[in-house]
C-alpha positions in Angstrom: 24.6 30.7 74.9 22.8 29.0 78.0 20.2 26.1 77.7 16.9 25.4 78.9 15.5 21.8 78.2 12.3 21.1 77.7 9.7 19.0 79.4 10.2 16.5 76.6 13.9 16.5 77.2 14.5 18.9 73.5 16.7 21.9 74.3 16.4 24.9 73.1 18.7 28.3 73.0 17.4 30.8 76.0 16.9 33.6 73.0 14.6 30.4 71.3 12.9 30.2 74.8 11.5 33.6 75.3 10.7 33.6 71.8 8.1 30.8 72.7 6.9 32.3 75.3 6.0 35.4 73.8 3.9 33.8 71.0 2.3 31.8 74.1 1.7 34.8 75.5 -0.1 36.6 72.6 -1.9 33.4 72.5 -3.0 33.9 76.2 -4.0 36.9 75.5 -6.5 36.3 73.0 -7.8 33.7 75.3 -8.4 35.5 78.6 -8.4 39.1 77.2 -5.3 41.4 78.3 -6.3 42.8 81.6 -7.5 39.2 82.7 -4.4 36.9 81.6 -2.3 36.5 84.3 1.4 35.2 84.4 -0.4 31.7 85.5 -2.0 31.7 82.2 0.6 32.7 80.2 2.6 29.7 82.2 0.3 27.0 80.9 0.0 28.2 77.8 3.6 28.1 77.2 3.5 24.3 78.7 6.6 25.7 81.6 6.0 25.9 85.7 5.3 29.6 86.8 8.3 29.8 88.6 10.3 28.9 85.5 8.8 31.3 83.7 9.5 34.0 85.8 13.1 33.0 85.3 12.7 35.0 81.9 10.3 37.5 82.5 9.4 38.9 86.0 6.1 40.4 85.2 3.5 40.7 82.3 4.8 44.3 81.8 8.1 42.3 80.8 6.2 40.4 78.5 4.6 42.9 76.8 7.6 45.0 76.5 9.6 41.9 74.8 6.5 42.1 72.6 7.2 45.8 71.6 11.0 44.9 71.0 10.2 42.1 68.7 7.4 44.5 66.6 9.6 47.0 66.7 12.3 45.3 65.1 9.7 44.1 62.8 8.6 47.4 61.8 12.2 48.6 61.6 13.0 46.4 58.6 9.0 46.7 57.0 9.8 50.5 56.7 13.5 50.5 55.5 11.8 47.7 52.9 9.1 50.1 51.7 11.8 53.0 51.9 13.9 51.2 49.1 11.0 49.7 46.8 10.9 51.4 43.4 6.9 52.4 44.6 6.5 53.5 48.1 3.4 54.1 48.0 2.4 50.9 46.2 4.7 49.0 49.7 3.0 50.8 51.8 -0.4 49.2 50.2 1.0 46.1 50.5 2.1 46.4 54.5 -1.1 47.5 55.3 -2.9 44.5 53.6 -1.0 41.9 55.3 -0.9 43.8 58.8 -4.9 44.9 58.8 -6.3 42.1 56.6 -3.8 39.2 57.1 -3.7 39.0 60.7 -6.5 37.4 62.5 -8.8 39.5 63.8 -8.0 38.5 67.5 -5.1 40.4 67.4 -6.4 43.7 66.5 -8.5 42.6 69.6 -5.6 42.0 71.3 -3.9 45.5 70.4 -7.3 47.3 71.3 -7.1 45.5 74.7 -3.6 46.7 75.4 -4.3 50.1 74.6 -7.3 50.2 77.2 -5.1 48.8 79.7 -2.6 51.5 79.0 -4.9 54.0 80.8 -4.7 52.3 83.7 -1.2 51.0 83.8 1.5 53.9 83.4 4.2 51.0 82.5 2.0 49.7 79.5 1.0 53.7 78.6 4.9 54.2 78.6 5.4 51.2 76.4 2.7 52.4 73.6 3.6 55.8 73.6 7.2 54.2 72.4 5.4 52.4 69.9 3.5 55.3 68.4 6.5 58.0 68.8 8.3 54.9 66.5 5.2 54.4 64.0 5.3 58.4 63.4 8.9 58.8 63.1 8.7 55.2 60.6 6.1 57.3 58.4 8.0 60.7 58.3 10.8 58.6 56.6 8.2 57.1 54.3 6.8 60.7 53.3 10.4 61.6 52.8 11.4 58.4 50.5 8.2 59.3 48.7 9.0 62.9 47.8 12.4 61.5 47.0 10.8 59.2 44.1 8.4 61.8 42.9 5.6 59.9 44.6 4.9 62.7 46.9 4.4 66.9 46.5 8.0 68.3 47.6 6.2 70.5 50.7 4.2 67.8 51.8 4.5 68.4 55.4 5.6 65.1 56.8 4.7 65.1 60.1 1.1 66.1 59.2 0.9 63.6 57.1 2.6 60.9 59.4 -0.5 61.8 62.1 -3.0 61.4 59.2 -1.7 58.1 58.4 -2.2 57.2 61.7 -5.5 58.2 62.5 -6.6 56.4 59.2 -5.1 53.2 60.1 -5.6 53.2 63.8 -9.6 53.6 62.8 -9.2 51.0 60.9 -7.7 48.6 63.3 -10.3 49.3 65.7 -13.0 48.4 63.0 -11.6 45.2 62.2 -11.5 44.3 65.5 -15.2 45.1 66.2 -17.2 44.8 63.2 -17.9 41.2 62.0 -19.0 42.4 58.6 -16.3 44.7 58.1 -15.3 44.7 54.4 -11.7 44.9 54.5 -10.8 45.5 50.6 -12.9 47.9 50.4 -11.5 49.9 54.0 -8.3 48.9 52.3 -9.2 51.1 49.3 -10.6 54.1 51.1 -7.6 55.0 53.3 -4.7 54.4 49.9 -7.7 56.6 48.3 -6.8 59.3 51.2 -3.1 58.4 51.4 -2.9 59.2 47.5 -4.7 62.6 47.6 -2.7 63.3 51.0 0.4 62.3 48.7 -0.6 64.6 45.6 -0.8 67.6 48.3 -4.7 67.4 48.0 -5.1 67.1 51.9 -3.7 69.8 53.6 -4.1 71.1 58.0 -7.2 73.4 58.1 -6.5 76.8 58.9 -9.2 79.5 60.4 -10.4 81.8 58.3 -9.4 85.4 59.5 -11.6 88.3 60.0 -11.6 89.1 56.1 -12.7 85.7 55.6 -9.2 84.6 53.5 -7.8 81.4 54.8 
């Protein structure tokens, strides 16, 4: 594996090196906003010359999309974990504490900000629509495990509920990232209050009443 030293003469693994800079990155981020933080920034923050650090990543589109990677794999092993507990629903309640009330609240900032820039930037829009078609397709498997274990109805239409889920949460996120006095146990406890009735088969899609007035 190839080296990089350090500016205090430490040397670290190249892997190890773009893992720094991608937390100095997030960190950047936070600082400057997303649309503002330029590669300069992201430089200093990670303590490394601008030209070395576009030795490892040519652009902030780079960055971002080493960012995906790593939440990706993240997310990979969070929903084969939840998959496998005894209570999928009860890991599900879990994940979303620690993601929407255990981060700090600059990062649901942070996410907000990359989803603006993503209507303006077709390379960032291309990298979130990745992340949600992988966020829907994590759930679906969830709504599977779940009927699996008796935690969820057997025609529980998983993709419905996979898009529910998501609305929910993503509502969320935004509110934690705007409201200062947002109460985030009791947030937590509406949306597992909707994720259980969706679960039961109490939530179902909407469907026009015909002429006769049946549904």
């Amino acid at each position: 594996m190839a080296l990089a030293e350090t500016r205090n003469g430490d040397v670290w693994g190249e892997a190890d090196r773009r893992h720094r800079i991608i937390e100095a990155a997030e960190r950047a981020f936070v600082r400057h906003g997303f649309h503002a933080t330029t590669m300069q920034h992201v430089a200093a923050e990670a303590a490394m010359s601008p030209g070395n650090l576009y030795r490892y990543f040519p652009s902030k589109e780079a960055i971002v999309q080493a960012l995906c990677a790593r939440d990706q794999a993240e997310r990979g092993r969070a929903f084969a974990t939840f998959a496998q507990a005894e209570s999928v629903i009860a890991a599900m309640a879990e994940g979303l504490r620690m993601n929407l009330l255990g981060k700090p609240r600059e990062k649901m900032q942070m996410i907000l900000e990359i989803w603006a820039e993503a209507a303006r930037n077709p390379a960032i829009a291309a990298l979130c629509g990745a992340i949600d078609a992988d966020v829907h397709a994590g759930l679906m498997g969830l709504v599977e495990a779940a009927k699996g274990k008796g935690e969820a109805v057997a025609d529980l239409d998983a993709d419905f509920a996979a898009r529910l889920m998501i609305t929910v949460v993503v509502g969320l996120f935004k509110r934690r990232a705007h409201e200062t006095d947002f109460d985030g146990e009791r947030e937590l406890s509406l949306a597992l209050g909707i994720f259980v009735t969706l679960f039961r088969g109490g939530i179902r899609p909407f469907s026009a009443p015909d002429a006769k007035g049946a549904v």
